[in-house]
Gaussian input, Z-matrix of N, CA and C with variables (Angstrom, degrees):
# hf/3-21g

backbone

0 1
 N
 C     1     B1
 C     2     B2     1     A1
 N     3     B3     2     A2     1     D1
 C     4     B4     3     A3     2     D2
 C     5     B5     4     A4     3     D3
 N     6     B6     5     A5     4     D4
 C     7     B7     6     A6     5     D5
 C     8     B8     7     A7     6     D6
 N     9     B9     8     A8     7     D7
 C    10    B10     9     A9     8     D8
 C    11    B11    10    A10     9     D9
 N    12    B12    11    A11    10    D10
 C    13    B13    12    A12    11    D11
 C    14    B14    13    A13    12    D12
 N    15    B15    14    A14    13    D13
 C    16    B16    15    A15    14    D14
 C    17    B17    16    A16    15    D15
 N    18    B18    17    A17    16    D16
 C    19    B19    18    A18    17    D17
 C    20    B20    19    A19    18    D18
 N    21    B21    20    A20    19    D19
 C    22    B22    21    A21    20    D20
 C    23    B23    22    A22    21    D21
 N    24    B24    23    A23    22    D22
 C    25    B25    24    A24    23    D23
 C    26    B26    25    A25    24    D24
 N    27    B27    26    A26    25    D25
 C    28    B28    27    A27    26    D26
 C    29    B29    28    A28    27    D27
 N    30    B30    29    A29    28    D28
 C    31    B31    30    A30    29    D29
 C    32    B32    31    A31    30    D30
 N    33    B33    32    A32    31    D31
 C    34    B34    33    A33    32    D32
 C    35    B35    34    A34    33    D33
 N    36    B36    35    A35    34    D34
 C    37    B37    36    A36    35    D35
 C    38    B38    37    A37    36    D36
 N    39    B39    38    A38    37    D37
 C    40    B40    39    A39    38    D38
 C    41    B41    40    A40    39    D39
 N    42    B42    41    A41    40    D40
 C    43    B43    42    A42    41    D41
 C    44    B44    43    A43    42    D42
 N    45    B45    44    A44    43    D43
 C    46    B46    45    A45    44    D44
 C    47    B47    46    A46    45    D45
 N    48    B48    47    A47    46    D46
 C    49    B49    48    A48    47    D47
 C    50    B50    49    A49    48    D48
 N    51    B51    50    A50    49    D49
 C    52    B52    51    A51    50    D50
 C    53    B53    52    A52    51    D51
 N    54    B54    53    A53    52    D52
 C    55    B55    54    A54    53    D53
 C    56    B56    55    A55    54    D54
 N    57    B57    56    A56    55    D55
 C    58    B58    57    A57    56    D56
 C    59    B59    58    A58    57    D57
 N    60    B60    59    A59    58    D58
 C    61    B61    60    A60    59    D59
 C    62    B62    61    A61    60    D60
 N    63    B63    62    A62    61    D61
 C    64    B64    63    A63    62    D62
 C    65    B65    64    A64    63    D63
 N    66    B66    65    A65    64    D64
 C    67    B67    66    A66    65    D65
 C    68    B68    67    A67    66    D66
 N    69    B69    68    A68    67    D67
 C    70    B70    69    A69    68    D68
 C    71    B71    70    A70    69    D69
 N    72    B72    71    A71    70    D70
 C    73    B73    72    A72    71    D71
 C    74    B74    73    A73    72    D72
 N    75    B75    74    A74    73    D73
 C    76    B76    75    A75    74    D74
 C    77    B77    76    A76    75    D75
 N    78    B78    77    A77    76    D76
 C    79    B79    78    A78    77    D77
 C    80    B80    79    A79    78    D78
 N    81    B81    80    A80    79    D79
 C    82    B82    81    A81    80    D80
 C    83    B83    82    A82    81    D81
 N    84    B84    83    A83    82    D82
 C    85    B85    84    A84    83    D83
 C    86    B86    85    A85    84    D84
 N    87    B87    86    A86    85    D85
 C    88    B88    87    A87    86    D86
 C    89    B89    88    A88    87    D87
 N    90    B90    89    A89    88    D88
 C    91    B91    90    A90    89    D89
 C    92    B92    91    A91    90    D90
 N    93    B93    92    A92    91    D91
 C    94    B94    93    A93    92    D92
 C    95    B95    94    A94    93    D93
 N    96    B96    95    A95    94    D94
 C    97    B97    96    A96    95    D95
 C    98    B98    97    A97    96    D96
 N    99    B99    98    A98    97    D97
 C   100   B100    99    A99    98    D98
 C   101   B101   100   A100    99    D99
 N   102   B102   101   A101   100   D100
 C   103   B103   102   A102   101   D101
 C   104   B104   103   A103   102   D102
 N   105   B105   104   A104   103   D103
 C   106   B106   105   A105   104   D104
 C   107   B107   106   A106   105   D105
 N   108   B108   107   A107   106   D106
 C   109   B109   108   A108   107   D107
 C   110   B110   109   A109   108   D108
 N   111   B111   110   A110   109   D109
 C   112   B112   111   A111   110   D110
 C   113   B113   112   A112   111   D111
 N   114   B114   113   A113   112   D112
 C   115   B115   114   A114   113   D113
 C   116   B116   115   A115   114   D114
 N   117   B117   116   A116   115   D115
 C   118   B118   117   A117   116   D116
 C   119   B119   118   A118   117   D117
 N   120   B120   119   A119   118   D118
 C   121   B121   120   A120   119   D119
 C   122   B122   121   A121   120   D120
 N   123   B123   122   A122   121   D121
 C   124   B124   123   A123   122   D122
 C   125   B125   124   A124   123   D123
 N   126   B126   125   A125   124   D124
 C   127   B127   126   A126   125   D125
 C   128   B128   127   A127   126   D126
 N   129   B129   128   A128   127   D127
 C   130   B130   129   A129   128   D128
 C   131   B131   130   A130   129   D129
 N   132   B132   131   A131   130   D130
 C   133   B133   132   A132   131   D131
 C   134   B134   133   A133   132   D132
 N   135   B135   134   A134   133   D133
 C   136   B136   135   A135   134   D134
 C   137   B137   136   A136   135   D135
 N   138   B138   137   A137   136   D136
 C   139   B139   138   A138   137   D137
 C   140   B140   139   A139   138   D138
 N   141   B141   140   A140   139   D139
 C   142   B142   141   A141   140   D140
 C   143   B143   142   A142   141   D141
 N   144   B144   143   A143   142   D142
 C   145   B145   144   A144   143   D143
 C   146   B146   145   A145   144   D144
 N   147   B147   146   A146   145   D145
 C   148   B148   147   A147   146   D146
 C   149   B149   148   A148   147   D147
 N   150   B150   149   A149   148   D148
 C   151   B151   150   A150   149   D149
 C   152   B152   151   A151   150   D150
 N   153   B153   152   A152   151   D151
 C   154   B154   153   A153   152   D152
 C   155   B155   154   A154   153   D153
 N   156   B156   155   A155   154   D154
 C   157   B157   156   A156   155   D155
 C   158   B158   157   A157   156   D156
 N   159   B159   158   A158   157   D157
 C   160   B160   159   A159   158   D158
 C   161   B161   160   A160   159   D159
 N   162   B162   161   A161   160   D160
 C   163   B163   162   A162   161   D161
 C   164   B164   163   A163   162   D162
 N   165   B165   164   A164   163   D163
 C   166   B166   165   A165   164   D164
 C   167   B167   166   A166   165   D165
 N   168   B168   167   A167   166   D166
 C   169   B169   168   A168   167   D167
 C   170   B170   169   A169   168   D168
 N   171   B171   170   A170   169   D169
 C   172   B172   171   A171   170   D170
 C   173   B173   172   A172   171   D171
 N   174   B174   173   A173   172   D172
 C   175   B175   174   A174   173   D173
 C   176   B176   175   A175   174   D174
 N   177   B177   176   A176   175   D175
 C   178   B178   177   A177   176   D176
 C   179   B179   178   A178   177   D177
 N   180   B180   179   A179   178   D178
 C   181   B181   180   A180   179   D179
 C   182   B182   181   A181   180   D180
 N   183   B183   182   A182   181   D181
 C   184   B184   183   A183   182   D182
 C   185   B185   184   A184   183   D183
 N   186   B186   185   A185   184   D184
 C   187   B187   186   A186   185   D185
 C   188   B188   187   A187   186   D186

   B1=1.4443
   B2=1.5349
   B3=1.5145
   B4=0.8817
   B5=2.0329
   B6=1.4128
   B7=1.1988
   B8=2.0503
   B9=1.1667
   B10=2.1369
   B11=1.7094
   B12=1.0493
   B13=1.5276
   B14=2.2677
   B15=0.7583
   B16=1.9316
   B17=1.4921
   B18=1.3611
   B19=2.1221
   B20=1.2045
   B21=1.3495
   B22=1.6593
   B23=1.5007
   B24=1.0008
   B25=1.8795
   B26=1.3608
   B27=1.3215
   B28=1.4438
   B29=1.5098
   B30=1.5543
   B31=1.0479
   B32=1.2863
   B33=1.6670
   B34=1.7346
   B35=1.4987
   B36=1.1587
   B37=1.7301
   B38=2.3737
   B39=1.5405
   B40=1.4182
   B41=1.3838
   B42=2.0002
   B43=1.1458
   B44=1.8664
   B45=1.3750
   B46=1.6564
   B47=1.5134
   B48=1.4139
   B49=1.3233
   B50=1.6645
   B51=1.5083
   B52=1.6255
   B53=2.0529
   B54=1.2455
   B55=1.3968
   B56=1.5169
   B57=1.1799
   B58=1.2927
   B59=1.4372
   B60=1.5513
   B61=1.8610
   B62=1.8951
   B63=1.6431
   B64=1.3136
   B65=1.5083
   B66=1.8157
   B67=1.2959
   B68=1.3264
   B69=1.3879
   B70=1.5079
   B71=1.7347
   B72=1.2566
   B73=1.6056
   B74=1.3211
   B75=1.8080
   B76=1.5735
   B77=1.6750
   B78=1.9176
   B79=1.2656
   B80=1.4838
   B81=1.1575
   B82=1.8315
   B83=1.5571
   B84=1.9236
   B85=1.4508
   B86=1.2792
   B87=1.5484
   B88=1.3363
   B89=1.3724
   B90=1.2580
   B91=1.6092
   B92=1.4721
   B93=0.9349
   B94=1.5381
   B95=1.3079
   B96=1.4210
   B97=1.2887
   B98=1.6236
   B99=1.3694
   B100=1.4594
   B101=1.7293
   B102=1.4974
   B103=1.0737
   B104=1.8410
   B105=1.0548
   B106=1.5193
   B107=1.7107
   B108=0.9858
   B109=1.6992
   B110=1.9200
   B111=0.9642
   B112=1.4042
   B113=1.7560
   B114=0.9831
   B115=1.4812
   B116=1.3350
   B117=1.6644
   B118=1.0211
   B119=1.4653
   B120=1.1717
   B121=1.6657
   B122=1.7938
   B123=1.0460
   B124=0.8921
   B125=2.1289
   B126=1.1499
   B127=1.4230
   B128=1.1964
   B129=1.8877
   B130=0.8536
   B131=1.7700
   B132=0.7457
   B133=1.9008
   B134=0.9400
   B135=1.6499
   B136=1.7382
   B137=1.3489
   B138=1.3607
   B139=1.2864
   B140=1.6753
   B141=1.0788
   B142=1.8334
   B143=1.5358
   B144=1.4197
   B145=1.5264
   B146=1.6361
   B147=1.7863
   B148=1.3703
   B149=1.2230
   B150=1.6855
   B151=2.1313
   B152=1.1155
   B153=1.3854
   B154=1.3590
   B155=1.8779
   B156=2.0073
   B157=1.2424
   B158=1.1979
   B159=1.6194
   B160=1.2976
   B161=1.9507
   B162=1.4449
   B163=1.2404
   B164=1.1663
   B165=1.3978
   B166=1.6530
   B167=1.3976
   B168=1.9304
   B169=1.3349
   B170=1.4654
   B171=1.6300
   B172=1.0952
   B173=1.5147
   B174=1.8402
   B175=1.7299
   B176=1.5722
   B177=1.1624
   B178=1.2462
   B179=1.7815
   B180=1.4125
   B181=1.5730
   B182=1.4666
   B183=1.0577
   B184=1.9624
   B185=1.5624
   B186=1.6603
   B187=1.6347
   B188=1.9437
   A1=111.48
   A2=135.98
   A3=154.68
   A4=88.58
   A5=112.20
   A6=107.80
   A7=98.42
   A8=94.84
   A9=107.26
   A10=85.17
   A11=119.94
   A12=157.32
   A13=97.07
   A14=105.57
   A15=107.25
   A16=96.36
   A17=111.68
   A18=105.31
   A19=81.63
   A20=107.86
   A21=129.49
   A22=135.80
   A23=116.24
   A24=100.92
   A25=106.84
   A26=135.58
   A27=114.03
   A28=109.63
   A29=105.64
   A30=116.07
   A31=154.06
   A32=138.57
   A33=133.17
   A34=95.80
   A35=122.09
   A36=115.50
   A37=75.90
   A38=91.76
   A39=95.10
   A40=97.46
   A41=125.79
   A42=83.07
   A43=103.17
   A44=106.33
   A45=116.59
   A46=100.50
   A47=124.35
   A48=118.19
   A49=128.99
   A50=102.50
   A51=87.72
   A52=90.59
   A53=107.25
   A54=111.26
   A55=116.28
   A56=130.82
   A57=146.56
   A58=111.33
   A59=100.98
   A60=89.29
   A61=90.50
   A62=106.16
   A63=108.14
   A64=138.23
   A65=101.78
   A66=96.05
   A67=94.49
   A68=121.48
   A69=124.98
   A70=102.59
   A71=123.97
   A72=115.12
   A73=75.21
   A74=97.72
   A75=111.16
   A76=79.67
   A77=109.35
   A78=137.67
   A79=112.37
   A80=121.03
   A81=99.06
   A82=111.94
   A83=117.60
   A84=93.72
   A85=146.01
   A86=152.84
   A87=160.47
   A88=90.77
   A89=132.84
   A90=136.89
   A91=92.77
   A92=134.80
   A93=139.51
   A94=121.70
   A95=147.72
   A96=146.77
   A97=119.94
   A98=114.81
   A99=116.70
   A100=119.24
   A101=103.14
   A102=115.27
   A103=106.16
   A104=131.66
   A105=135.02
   A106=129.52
   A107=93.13
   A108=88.92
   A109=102.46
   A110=139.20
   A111=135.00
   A112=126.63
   A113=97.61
   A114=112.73
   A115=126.16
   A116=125.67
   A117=142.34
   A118=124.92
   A119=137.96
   A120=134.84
   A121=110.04
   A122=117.05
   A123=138.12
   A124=114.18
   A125=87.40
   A126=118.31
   A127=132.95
   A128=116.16
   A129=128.93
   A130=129.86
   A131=123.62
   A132=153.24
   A133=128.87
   A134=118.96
   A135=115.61
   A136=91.25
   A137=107.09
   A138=142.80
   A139=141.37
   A140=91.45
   A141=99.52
   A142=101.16
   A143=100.57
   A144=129.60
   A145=120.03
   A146=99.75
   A147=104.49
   A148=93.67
   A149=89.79
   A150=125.46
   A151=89.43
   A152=141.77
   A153=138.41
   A154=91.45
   A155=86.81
   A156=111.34
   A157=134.59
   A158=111.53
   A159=122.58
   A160=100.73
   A161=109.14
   A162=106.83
   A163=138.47
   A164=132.84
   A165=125.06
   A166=113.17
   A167=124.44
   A168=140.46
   A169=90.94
   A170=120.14
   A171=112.54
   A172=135.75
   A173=95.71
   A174=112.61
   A175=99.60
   A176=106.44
   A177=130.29
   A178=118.82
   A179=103.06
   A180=104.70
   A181=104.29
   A182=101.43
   A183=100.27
   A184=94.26
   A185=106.04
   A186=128.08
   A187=90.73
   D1=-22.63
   D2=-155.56
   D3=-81.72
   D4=113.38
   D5=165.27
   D6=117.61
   D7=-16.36
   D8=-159.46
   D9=-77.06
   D10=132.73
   D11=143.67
   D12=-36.01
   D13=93.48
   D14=177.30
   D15=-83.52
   D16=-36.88
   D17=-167.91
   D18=-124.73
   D19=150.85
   D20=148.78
   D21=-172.40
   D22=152.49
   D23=-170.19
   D24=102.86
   D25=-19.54
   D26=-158.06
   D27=-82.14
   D28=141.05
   D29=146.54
   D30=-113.39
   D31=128.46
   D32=-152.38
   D33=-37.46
   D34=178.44
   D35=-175.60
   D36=-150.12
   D37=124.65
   D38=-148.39
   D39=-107.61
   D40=30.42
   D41=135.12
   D42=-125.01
   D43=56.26
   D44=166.94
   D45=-136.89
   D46=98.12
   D47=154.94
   D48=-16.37
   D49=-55.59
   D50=-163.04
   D51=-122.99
   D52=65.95
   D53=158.44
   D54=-156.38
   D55=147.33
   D56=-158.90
   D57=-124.89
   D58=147.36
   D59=-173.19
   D60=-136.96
   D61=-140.77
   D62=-153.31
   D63=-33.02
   D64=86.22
   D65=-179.56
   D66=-130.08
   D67=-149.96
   D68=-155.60
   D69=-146.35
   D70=129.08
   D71=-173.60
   D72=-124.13
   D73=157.30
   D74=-175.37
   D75=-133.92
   D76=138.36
   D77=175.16
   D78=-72.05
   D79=97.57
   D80=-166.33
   D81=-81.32
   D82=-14.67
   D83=146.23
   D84=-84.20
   D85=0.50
   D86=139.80
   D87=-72.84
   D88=-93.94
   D89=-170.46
   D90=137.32
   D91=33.66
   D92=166.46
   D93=-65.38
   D94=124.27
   D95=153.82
   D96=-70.44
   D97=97.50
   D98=164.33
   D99=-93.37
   D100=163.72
   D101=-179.93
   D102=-79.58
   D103=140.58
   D104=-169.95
   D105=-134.14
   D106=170.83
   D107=-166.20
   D108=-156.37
   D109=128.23
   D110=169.36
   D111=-139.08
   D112=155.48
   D113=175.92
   D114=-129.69
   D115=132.88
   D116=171.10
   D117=-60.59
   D118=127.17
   D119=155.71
   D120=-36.24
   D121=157.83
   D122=-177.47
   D123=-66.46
   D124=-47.76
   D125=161.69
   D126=-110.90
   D127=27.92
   D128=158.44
   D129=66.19
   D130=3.63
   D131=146.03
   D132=-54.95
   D133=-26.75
   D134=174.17
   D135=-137.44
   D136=149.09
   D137=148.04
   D138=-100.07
   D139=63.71
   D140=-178.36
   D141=-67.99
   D142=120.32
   D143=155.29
   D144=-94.42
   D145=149.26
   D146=168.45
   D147=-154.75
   D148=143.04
   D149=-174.02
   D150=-95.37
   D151=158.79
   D152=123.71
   D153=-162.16
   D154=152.49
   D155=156.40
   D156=-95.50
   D157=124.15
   D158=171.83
   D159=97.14
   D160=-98.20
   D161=152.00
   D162=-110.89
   D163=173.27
   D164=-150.86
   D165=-82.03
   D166=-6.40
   D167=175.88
   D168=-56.90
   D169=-55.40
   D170=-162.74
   D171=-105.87
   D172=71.48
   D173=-173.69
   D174=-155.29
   D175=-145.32
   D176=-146.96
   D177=-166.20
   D178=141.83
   D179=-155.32
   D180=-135.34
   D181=119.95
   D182=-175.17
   D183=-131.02
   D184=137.20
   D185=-173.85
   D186=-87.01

């Protein structure tokens, strides 16, 4: 795992400044590739991510 890409693909989603859409987060415990989506803090300090398959009801979101 040492070297594996966890985020990639995203792109700004332009009409939300600080959120990003079709990219791909990889789980580094299973090793699963999900489809992903994220958002920035306001002040730029957190990064809340979300995995989900198929659609975004069905995942999970870690800051």
């Amino acid at each position: 795992m040492i070297g594996s890409e966890i985020i990639k693909e995203f792109k700004p989603a332009p009409q939300h400044p600080n959120q990003y859409s079709n990219g791909t987060v990889l789980d580094p415990l299973s090793g699963n590739v999900y489809k992903g989506k994220g958002k920035l803090s306001t002040n730029g300090k957190r990064l809340t991510m979300r995995g989900y398959i198929g659609v975004s009801a069905l995942g999970r979101s870690t800051t």
